[in-house]
Every structure is written in C-alpha cells, then in structure tokens.
C-alpha positions as CSV (number, residue, x, y, z in Angstrom):
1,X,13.9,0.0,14.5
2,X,15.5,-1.2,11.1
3,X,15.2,0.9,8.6
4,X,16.4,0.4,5.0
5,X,16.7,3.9,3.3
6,X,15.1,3.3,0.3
7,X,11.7,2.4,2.1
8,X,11.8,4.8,4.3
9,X,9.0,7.5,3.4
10,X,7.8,5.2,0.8
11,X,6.1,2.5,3.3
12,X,4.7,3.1,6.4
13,X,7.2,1.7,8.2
14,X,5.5,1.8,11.6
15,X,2.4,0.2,10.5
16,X,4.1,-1.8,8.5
17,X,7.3,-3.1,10.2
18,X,8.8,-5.0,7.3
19,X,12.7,-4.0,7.8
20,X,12.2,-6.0,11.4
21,X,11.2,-9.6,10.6
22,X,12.3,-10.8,14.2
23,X,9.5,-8.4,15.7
24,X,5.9,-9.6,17.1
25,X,5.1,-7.2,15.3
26,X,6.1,-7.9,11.7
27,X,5.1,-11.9,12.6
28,X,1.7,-10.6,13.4
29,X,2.1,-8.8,9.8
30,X,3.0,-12.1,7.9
31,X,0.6,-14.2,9.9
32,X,-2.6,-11.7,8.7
33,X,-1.0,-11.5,5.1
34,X,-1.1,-15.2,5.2
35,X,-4.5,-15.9,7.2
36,X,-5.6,-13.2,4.5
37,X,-4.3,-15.1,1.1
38,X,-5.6,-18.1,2.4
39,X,-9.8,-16.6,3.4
40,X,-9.5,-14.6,0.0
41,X,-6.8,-15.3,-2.2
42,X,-5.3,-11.8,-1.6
43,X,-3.8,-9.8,1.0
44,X,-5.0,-6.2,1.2
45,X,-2.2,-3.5,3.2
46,X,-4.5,-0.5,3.6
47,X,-1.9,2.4,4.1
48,X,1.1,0.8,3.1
49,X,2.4,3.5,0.9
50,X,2.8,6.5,2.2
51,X,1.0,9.5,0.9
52,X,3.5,10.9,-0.4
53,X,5.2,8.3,-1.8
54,X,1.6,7.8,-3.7
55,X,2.1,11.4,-4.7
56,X,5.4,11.0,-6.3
57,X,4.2,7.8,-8.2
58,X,1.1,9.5,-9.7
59,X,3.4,12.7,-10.7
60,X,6.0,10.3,-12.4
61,X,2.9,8.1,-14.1
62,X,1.1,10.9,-15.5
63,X,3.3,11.7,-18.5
64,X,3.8,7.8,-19.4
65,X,-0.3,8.1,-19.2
66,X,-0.5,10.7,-21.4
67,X,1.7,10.2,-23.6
68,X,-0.2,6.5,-24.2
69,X,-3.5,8.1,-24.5
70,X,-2.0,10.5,-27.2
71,X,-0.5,7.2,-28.8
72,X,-3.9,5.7,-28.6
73,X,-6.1,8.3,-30.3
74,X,-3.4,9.0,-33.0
75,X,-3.6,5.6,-33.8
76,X,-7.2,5.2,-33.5
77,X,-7.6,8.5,-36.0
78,X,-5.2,7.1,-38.5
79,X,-6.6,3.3,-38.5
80,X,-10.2,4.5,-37.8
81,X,-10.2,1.4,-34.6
82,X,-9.0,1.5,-31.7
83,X,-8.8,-2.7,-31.3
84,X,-5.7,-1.8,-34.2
85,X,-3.9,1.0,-32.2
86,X,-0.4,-0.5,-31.4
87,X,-0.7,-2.3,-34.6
88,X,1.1,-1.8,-38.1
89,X,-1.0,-1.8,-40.8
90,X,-1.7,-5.1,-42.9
91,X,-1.2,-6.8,-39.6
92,X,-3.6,-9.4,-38.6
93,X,-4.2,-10.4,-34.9
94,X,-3.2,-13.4,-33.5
C-alpha cells in the first residue's frame, strides 16, 4: 500500500485507498464517486476522515468559532442588528 504521510491518520486509507489509483479497489472508489455525482449531484464518503483527524479539526475550529461569535454579539450590541455586524458604521449594503 501507498501511503502519503500527510494522509495518513487523517483519511481512512483502507476504506478509502486514494494513495493507490492503479488498485480495483480505488477504481471501484472513483467509479461509485462518479455513478454517485451523476444519480445525485454529490458524492457522499461516509468515514472518510478518521475520527481523530475529526477530533483535531473541531479542537483547532473552536477558537476561530468563538472568537466569531464574540465578534458577532459585540457587534450586534454596539449597532443594535446583527444583519450590520461586520459592517462599519454609515455603511450601506450592497
């Protein structure tokens, strides 16, 4: 198995054999993605991250998440609307 180190332990690399493309394996992967884009114009890979890899983004999104709902409020208390958080005052929407 092919295994580029920077996916490994972030996709699930046996389910999801994407560092082998001469496999039946990842072929059968591709032809499902495509069969799948084509029925419903999107191509769902259940498990395709690993856990922990899921784990790691959520740790490393919280802050960024809270630190833009802290932006939002602030801005909401100060302009009295949320539609203008983001916004400097006077501004008008295009």
């Amino acid at each position: 198995m092919i295994t580029a180190p920077e996916y490994e332990g972030v996709v699930d690399l046996r389910r999801y054999p994407i560092g082998e493309p001469a496999s039946q394996e990842y072929q059968a992967l591709v032809r499902g993605c495509q069969d799948q884009l084509r029925d419903r114009g999107v191509a769902r890979l259940d498990g395709f991250l690993t856990p922990d890899a899921v784990r790691e983004m959520l740790t490393q999104a919280s802050p960024a998440a809270r630190a833009r709902s802290r932006f939002s409020a602030a801005s909401t208390l100060s302009t009295g609307s949320p539609r203008s958080a983001g916004r400097a005052r006077g501004s008008t929407r295009c």
